[in-house]
Chimera marker file (.cmm) of the C-alpha trace (Angstrom):
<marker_set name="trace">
<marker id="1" x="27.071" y="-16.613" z="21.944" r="1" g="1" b="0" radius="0.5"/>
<marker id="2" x="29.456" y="-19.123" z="22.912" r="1" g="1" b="0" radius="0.5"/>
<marker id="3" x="32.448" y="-20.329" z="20.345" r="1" g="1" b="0" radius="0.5"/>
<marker id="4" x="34.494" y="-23.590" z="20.633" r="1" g="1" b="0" radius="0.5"/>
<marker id="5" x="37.952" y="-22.745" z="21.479" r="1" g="1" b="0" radius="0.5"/>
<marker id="6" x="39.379" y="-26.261" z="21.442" r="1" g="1" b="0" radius="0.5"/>
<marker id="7" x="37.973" y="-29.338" z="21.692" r="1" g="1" b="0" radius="0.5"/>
<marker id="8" x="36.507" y="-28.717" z="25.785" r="1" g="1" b="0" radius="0.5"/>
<marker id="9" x="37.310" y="-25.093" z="25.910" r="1" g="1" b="0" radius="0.5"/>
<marker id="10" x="35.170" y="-22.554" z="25.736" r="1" g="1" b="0" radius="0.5"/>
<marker id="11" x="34.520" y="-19.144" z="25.396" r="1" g="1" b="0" radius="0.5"/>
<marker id="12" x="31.557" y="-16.526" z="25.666" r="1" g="1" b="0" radius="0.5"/>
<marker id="13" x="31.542" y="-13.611" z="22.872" r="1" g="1" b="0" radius="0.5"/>
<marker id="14" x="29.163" y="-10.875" z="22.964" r="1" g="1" b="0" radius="0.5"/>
<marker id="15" x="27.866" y="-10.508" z="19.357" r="1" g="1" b="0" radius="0.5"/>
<marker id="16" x="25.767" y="-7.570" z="18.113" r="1" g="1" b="0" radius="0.5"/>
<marker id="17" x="24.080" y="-7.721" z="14.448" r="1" g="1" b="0" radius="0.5"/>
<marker id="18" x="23.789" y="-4.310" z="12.811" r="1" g="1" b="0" radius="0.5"/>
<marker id="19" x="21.013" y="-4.337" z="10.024" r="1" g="1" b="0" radius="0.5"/>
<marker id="20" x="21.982" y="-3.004" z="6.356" r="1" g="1" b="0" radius="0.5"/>
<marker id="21" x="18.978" y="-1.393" z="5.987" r="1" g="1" b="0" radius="0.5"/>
<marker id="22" x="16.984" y="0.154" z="8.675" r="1" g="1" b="0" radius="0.5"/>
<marker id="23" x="13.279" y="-0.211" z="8.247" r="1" g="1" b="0" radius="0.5"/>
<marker id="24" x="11.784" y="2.591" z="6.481" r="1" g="1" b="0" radius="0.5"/>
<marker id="25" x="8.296" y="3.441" z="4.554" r="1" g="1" b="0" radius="0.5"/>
<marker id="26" x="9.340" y="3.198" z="0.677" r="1" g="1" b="0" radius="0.5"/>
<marker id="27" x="7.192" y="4.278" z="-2.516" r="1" g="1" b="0" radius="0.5"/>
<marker id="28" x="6.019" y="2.809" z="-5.338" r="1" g="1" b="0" radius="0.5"/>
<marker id="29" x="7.716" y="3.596" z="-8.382" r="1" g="1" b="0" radius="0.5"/>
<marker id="30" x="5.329" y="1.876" z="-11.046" r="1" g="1" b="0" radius="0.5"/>
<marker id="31" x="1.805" y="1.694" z="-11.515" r="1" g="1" b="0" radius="0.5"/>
<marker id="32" x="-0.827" y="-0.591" z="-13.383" r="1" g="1" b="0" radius="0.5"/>
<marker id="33" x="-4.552" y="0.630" z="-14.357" r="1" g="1" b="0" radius="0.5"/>
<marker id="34" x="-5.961" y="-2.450" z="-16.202" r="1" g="1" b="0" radius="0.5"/>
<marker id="35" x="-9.230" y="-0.626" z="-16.369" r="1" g="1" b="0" radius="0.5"/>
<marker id="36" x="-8.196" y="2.872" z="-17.518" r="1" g="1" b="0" radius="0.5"/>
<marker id="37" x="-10.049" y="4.490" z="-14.731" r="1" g="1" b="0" radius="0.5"/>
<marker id="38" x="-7.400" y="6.216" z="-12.768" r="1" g="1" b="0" radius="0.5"/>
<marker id="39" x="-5.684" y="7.226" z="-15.695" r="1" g="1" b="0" radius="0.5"/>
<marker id="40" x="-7.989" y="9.479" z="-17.691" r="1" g="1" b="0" radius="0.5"/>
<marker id="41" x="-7.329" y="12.772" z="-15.253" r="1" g="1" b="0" radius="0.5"/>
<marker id="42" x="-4.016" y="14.691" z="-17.026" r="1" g="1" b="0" radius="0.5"/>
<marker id="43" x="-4.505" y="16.971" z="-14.131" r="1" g="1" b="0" radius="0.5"/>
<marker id="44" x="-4.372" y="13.679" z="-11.350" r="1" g="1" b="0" radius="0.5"/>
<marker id="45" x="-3.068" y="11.038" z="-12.775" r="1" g="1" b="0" radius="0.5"/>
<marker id="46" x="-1.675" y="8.100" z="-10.867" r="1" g="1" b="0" radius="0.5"/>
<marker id="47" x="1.584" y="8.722" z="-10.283" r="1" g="1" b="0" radius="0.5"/>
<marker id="48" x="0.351" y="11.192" z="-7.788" r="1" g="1" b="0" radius="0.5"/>
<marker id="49" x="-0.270" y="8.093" z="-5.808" r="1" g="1" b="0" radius="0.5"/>
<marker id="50" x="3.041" y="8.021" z="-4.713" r="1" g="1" b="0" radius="0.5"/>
<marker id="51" x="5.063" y="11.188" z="-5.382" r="1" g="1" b="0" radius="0.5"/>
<marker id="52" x="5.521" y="12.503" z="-1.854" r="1" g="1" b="0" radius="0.5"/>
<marker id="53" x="3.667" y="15.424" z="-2.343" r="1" g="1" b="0" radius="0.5"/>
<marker id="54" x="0.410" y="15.295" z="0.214" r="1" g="1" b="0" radius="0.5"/>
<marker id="55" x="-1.090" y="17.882" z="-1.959" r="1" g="1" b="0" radius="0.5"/>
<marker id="56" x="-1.557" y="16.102" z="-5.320" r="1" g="1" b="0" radius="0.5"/>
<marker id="57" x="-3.972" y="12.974" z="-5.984" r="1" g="1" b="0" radius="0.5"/>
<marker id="58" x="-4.873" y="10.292" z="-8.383" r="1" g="1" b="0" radius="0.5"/>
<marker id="59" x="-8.594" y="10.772" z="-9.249" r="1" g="1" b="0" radius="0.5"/>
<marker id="60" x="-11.137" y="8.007" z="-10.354" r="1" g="1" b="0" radius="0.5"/>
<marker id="61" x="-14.555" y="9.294" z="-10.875" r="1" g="1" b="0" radius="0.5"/>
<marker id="62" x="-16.974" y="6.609" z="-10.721" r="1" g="1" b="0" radius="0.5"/>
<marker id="63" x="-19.675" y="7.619" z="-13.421" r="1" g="1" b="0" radius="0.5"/>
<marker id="64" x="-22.468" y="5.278" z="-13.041" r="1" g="1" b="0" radius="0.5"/>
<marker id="65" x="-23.382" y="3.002" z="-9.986" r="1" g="1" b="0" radius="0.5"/>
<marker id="66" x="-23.858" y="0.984" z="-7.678" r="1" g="1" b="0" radius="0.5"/>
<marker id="67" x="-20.561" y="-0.249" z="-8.809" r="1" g="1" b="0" radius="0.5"/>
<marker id="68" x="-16.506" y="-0.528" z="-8.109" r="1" g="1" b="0" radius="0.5"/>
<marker id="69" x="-14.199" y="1.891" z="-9.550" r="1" g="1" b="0" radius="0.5"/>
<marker id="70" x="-11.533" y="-0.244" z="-11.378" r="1" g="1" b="0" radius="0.5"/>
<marker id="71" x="-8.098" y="-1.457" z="-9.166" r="1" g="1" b="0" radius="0.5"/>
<marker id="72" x="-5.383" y="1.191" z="-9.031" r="1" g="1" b="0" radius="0.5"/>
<marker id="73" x="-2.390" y="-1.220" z="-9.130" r="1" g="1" b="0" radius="0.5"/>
<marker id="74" x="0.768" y="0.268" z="-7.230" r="1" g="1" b="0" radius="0.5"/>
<marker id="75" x="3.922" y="-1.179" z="-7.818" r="1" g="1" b="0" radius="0.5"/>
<marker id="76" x="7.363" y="-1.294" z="-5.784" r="1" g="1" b="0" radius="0.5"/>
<marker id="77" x="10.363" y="-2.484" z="-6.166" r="1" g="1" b="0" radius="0.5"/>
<marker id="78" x="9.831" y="-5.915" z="-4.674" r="1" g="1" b="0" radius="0.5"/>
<marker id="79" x="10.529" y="-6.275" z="-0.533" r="1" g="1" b="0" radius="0.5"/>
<marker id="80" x="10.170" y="-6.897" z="2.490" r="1" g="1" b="0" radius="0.5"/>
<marker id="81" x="7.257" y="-5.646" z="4.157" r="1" g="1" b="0" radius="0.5"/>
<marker id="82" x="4.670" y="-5.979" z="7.080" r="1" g="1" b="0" radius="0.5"/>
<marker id="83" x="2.746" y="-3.503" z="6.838" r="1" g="1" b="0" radius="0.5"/>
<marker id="84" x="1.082" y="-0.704" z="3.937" r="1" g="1" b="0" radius="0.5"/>
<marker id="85" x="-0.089" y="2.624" z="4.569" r="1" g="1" b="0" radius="0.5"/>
<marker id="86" x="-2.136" y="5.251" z="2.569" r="1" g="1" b="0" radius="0.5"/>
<marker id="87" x="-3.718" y="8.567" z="2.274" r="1" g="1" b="0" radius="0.5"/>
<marker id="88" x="-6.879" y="9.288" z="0.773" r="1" g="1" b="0" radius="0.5"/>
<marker id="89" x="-10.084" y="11.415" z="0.387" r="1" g="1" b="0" radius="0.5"/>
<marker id="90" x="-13.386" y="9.850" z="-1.012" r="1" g="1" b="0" radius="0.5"/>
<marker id="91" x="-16.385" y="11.540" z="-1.820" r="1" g="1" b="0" radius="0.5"/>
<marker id="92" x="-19.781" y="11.218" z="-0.002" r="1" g="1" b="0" radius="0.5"/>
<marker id="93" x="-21.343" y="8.283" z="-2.221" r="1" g="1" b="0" radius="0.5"/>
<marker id="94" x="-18.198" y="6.103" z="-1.775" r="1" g="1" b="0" radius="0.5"/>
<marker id="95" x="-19.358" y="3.933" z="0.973" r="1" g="1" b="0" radius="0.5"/>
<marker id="96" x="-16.410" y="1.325" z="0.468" r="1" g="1" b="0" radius="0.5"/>
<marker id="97" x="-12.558" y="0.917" z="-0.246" r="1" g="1" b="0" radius="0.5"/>
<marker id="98" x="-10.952" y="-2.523" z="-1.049" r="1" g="1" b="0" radius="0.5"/>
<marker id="99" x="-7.196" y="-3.086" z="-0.230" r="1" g="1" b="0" radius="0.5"/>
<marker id="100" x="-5.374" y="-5.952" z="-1.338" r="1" g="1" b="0" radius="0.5"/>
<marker id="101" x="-1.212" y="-6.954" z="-1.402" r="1" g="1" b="0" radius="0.5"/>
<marker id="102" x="0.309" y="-9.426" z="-3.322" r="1" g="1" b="0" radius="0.5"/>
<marker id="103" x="2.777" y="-11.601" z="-2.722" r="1" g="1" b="0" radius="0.5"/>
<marker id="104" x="3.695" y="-15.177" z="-3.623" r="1" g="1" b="0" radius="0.5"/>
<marker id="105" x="1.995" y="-14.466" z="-6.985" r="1" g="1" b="0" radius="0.5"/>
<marker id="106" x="-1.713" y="-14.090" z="-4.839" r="1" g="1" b="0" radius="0.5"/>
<marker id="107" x="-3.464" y="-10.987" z="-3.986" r="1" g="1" b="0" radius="0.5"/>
<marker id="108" x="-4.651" y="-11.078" z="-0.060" r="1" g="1" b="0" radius="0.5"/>
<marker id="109" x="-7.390" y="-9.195" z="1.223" r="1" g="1" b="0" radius="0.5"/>
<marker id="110" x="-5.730" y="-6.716" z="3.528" r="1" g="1" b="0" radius="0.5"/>
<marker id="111" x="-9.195" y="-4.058" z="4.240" r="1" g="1" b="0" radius="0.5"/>
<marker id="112" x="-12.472" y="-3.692" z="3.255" r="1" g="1" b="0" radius="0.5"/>
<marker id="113" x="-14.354" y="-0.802" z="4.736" r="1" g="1" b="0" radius="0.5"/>
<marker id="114" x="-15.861" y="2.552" z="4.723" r="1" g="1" b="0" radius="0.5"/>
<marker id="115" x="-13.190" y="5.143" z="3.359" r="1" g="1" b="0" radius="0.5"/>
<marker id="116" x="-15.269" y="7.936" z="4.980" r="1" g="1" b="0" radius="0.5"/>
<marker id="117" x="-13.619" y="7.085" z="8.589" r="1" g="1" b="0" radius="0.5"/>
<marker id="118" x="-10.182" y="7.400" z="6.311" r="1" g="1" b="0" radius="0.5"/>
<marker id="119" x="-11.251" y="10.746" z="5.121" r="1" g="1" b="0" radius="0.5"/>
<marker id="120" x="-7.424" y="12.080" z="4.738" r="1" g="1" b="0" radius="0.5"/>
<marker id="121" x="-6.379" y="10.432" z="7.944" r="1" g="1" b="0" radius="0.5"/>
<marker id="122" x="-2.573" y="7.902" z="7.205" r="1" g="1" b="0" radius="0.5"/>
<marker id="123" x="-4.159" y="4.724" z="7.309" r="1" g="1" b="0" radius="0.5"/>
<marker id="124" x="-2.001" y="2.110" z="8.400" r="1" g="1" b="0" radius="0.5"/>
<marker id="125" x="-2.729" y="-1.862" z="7.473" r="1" g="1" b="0" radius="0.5"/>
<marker id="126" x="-0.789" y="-4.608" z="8.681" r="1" g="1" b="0" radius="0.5"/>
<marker id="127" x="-0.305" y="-7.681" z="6.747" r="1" g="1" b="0" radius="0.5"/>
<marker id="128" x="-0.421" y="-10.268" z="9.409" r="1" g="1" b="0" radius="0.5"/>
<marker id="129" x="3.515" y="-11.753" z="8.982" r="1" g="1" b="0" radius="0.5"/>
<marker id="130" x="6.852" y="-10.387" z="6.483" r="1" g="1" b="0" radius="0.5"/>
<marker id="131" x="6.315" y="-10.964" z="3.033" r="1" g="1" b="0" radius="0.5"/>
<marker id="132" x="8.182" y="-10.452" z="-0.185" r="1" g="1" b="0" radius="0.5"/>
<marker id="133" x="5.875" y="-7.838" z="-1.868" r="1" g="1" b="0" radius="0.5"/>
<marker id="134" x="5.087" y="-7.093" z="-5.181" r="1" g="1" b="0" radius="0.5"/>
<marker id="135" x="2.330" y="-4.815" z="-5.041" r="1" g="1" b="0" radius="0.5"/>
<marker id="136" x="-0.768" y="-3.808" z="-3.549" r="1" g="1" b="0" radius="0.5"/>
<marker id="137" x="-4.196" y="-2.285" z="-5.109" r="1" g="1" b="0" radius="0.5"/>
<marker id="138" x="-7.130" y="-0.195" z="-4.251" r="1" g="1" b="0" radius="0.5"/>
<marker id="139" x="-10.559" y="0.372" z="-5.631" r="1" g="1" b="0" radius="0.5"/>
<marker id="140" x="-13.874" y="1.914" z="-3.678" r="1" g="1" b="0" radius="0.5"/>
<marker id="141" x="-17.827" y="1.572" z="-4.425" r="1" g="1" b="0" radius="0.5"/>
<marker id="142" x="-20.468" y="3.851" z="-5.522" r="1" g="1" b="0" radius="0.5"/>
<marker id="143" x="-23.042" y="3.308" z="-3.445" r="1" g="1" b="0" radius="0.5"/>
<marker id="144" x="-25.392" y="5.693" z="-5.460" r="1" g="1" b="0" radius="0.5"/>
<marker id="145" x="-26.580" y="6.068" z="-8.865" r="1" g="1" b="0" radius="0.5"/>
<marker id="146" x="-27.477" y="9.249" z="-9.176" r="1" g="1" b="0" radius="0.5"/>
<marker id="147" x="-24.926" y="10.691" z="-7.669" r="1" g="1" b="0" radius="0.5"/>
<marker id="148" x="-21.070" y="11.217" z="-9.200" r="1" g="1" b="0" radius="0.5"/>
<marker id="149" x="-18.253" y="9.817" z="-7.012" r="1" g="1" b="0" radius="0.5"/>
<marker id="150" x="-15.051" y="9.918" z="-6.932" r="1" g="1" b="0" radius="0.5"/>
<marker id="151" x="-12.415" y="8.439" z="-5.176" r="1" g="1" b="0" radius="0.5"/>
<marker id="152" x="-8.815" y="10.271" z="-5.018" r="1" g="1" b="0" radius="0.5"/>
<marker id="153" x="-5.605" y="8.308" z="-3.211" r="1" g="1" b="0" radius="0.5"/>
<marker id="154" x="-3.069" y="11.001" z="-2.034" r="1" g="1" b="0" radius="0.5"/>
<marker id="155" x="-0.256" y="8.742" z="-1.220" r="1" g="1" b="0" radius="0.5"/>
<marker id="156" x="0.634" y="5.468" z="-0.540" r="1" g="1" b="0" radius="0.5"/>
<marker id="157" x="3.609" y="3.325" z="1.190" r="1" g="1" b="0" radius="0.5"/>
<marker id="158" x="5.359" y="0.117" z="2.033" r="1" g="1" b="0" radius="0.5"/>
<marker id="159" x="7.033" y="-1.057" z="5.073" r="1" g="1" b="0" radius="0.5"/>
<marker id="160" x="10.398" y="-2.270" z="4.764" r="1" g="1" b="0" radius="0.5"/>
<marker id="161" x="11.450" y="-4.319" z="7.491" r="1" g="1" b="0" radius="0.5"/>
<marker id="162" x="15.223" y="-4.625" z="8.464" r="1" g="1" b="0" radius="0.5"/>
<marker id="163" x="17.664" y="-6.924" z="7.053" r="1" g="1" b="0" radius="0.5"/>
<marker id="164" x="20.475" y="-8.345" z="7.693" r="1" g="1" b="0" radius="0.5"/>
<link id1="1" id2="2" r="1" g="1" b="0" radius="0.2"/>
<link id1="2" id2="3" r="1" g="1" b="0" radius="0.2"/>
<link id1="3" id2="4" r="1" g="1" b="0" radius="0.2"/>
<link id1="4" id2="5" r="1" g="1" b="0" radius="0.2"/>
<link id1="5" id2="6" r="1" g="1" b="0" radius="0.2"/>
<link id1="6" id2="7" r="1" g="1" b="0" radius="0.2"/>
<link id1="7" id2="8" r="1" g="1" b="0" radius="0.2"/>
<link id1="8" id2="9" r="1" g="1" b="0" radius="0.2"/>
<link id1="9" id2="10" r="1" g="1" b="0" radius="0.2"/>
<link id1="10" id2="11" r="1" g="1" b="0" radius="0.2"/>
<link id1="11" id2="12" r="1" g="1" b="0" radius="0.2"/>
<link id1="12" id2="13" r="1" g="1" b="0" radius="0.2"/>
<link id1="13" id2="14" r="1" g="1" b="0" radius="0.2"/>
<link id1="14" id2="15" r="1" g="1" b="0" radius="0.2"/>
<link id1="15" id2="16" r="1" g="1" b="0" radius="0.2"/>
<link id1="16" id2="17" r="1" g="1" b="0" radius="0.2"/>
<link id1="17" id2="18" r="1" g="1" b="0" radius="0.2"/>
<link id1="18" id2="19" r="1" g="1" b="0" radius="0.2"/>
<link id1="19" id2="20" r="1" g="1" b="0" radius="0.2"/>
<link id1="20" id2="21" r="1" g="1" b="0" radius="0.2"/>
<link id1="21" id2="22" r="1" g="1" b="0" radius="0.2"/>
<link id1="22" id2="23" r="1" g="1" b="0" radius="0.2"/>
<link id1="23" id2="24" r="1" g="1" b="0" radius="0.2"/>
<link id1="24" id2="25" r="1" g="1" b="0" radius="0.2"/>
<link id1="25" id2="26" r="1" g="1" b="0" radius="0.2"/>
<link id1="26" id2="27" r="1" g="1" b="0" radius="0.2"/>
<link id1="27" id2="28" r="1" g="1" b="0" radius="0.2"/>
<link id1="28" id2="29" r="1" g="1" b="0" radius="0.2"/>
<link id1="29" id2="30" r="1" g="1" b="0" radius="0.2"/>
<link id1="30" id2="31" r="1" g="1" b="0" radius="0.2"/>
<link id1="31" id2="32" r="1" g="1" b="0" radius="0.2"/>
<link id1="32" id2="33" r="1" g="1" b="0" radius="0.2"/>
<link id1="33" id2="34" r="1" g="1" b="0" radius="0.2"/>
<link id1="34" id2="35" r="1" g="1" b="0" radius="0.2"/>
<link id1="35" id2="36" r="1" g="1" b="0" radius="0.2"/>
<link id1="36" id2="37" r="1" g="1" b="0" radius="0.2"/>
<link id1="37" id2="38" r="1" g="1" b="0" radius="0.2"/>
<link id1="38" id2="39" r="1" g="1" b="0" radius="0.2"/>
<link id1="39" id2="40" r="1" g="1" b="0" radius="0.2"/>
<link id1="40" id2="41" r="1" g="1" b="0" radius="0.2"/>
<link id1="41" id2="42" r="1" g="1" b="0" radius="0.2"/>
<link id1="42" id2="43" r="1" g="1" b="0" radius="0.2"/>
<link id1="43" id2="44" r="1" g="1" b="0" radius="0.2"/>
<link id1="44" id2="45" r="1" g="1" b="0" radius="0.2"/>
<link id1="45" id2="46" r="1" g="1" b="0" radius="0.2"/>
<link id1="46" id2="47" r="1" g="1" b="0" radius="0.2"/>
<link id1="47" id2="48" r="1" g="1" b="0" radius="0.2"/>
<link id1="48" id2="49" r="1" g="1" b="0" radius="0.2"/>
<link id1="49" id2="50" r="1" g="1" b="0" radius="0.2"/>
<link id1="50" id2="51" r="1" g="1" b="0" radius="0.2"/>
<link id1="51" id2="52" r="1" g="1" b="0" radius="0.2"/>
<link id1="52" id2="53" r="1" g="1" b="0" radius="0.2"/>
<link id1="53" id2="54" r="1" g="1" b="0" radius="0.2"/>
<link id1="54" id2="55" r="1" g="1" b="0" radius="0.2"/>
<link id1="55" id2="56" r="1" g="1" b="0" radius="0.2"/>
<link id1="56" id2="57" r="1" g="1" b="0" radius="0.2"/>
<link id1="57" id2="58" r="1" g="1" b="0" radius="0.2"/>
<link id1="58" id2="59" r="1" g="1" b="0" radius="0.2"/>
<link id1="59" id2="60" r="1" g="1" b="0" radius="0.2"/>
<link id1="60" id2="61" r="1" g="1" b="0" radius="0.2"/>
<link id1="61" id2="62" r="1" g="1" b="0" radius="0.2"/>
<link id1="62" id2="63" r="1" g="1" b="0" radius="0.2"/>
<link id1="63" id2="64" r="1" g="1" b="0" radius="0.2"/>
<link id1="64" id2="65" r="1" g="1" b="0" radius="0.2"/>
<link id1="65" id2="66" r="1" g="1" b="0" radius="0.2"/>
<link id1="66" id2="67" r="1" g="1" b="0" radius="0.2"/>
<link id1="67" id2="68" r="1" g="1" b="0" radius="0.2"/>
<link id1="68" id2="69" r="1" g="1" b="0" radius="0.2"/>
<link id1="69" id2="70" r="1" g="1" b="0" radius="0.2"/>
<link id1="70" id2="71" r="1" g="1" b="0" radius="0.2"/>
<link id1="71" id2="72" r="1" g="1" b="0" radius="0.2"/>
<link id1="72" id2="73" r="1" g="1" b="0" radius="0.2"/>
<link id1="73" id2="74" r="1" g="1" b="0" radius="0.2"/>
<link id1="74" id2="75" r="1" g="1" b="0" radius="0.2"/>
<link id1="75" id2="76" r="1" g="1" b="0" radius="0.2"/>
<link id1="76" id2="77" r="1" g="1" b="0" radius="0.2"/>
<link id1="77" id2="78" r="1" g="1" b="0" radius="0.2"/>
<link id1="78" id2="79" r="1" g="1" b="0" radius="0.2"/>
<link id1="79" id2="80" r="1" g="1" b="0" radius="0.2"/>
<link id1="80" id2="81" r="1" g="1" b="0" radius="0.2"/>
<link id1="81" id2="82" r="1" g="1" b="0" radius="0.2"/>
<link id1="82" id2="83" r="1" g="1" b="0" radius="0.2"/>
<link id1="83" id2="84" r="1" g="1" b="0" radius="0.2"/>
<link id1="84" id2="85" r="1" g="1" b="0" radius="0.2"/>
<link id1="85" id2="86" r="1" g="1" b="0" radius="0.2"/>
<link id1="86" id2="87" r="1" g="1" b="0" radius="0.2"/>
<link id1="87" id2="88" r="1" g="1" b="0" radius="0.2"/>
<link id1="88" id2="89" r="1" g="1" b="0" radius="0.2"/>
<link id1="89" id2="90" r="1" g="1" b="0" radius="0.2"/>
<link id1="90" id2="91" r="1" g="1" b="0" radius="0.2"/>
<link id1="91" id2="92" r="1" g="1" b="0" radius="0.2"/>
<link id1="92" id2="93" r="1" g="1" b="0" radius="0.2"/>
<link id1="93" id2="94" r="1" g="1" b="0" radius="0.2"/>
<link id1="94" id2="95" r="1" g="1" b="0" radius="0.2"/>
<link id1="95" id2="96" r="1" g="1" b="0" radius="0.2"/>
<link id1="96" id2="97" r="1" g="1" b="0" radius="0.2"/>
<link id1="97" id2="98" r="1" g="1" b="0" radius="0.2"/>
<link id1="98" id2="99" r="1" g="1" b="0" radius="0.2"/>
<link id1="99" id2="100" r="1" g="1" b="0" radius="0.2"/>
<link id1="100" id2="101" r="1" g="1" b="0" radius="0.2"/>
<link id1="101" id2="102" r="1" g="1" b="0" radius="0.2"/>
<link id1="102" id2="103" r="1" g="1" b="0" radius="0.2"/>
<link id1="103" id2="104" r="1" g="1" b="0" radius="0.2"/>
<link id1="104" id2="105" r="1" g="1" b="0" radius="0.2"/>
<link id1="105" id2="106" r="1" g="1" b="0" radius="0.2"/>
<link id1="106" id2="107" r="1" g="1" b="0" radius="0.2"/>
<link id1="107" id2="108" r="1" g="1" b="0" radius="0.2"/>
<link id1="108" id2="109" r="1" g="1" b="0" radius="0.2"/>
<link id1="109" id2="110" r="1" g="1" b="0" radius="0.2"/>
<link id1="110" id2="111" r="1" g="1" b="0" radius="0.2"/>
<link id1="111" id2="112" r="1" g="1" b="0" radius="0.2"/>
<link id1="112" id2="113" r="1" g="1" b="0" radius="0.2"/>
<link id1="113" id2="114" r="1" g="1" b="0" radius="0.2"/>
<link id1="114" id2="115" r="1" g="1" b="0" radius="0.2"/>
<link id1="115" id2="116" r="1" g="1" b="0" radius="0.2"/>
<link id1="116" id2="117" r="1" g="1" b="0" radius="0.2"/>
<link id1="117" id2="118" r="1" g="1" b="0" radius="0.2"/>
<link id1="118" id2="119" r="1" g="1" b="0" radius="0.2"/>
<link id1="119" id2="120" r="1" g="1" b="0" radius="0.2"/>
<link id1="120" id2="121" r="1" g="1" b="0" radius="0.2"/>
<link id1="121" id2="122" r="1" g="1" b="0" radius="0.2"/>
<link id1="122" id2="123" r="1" g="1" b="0" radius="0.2"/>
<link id1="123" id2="124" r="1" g="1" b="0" radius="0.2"/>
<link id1="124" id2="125" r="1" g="1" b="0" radius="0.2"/>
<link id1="125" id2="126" r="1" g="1" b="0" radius="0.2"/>
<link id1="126" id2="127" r="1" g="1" b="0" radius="0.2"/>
<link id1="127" id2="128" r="1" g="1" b="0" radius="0.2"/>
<link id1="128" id2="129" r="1" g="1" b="0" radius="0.2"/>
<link id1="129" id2="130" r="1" g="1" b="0" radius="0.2"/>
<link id1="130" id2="131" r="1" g="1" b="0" radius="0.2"/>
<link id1="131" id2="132" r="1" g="1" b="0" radius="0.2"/>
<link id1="132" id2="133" r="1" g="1" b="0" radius="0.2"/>
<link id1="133" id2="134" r="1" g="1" b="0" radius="0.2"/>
<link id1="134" id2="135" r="1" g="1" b="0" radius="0.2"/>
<link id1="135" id2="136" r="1" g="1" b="0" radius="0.2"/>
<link id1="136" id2="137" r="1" g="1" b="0" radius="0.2"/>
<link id1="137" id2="138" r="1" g="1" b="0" radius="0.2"/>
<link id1="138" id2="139" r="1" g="1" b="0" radius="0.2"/>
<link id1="139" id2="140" r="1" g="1" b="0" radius="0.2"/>
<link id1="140" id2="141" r="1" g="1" b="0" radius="0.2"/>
<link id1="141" id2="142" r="1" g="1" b="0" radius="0.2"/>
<link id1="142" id2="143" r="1" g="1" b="0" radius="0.2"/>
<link id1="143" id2="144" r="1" g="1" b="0" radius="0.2"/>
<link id1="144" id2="145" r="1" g="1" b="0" radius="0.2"/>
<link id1="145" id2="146" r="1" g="1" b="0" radius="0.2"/>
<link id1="146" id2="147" r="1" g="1" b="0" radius="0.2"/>
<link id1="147" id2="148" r="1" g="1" b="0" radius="0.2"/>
<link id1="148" id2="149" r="1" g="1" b="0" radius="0.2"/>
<link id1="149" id2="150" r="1" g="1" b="0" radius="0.2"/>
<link id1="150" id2="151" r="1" g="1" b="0" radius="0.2"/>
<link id1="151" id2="152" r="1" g="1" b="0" radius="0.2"/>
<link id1="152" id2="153" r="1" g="1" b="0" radius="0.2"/>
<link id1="153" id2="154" r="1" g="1" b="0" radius="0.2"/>
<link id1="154" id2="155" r="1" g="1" b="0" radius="0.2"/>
<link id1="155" id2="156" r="1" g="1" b="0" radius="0.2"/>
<link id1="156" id2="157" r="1" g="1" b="0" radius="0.2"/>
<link id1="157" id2="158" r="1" g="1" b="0" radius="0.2"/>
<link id1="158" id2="159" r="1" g="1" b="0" radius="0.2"/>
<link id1="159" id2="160" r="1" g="1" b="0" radius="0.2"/>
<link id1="160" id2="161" r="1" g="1" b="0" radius="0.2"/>
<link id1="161" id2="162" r="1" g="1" b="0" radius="0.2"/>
<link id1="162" id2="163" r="1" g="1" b="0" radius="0.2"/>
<link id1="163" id2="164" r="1" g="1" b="0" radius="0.2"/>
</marker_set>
């Protein structure tokens, strides 16, 4: 960087910003179940989404089908982020997961596919850009209907990107 001295003098600085926060994968700390399907378990209920324990899960069974499960609505504090990442564990008549991250007021389509290749694998999804999130939200298909499924989410984060 150069700074102005005096009116024709010059001199060359060497400048160095140090972010205030360093990125860093942050949790939910809320969640929203508008259809009462992830929230029915006592024994895995939501929160388990997002309590840093790889050993506990939120559980939606999916009782009749073909059909979705309803959204599982997770819910920071909001920030900066670029990318989302999750754990999670479907069973063998779930043949699709839906991800989706608001921001701007507007849920975007972030992944649609087959959970099976996710099968308790971190799963990360970038959001194409930085964007002041507010939440994202999952739900997954029951390709069968004679068959119960069930869809259980281990964990779930957000990327905070640096700022300054």
């Amino acid at each position: 960087m150069t700074v102005v001295l005096e009116e024709g003098k010059t001199k060359r600085v060497d400048v160095s910003l140090t972010p205030i926060k360093e990125a860093r994968w942050v949790k939910p700390t809320i969640y929203n179940d508008p259809q009462n399907d992830w929230s029915s378990y006592p024994n895995w209920p939501p929160e388990a989404a997002y309590d840093g324990d790889e050993q506990t899960f939120a559980m939606c069974n999916i009782i009749y089908g073909p059909n979705w499960s309803g959204w599982l609505e997770l819910i920071p504090t909001p920030l900066l982020c670029s990318k989302v990442r999750y754990l999670v564990m479907p069973s063998n008549y779930t043949s699709l997961m839906q991800l989706e991250v608001e921001w701007d007021g507007v849920w975007h389509p972030i992944y649609e596919g087959n959970p099976q290749y996710d099968a308790y694998i971190w799963r990360e999804r970038e959001l194409g850009g930085t964007y002041l999130v507010s939440a994202l939200h999952l739900r997954f298909w029951r390709s069968r209907a004679d068959k119960l499924a069930a869809a259980d989410v281990y964990e779930t984060d957000f990327w905070e990107v640096n700022t300054y």
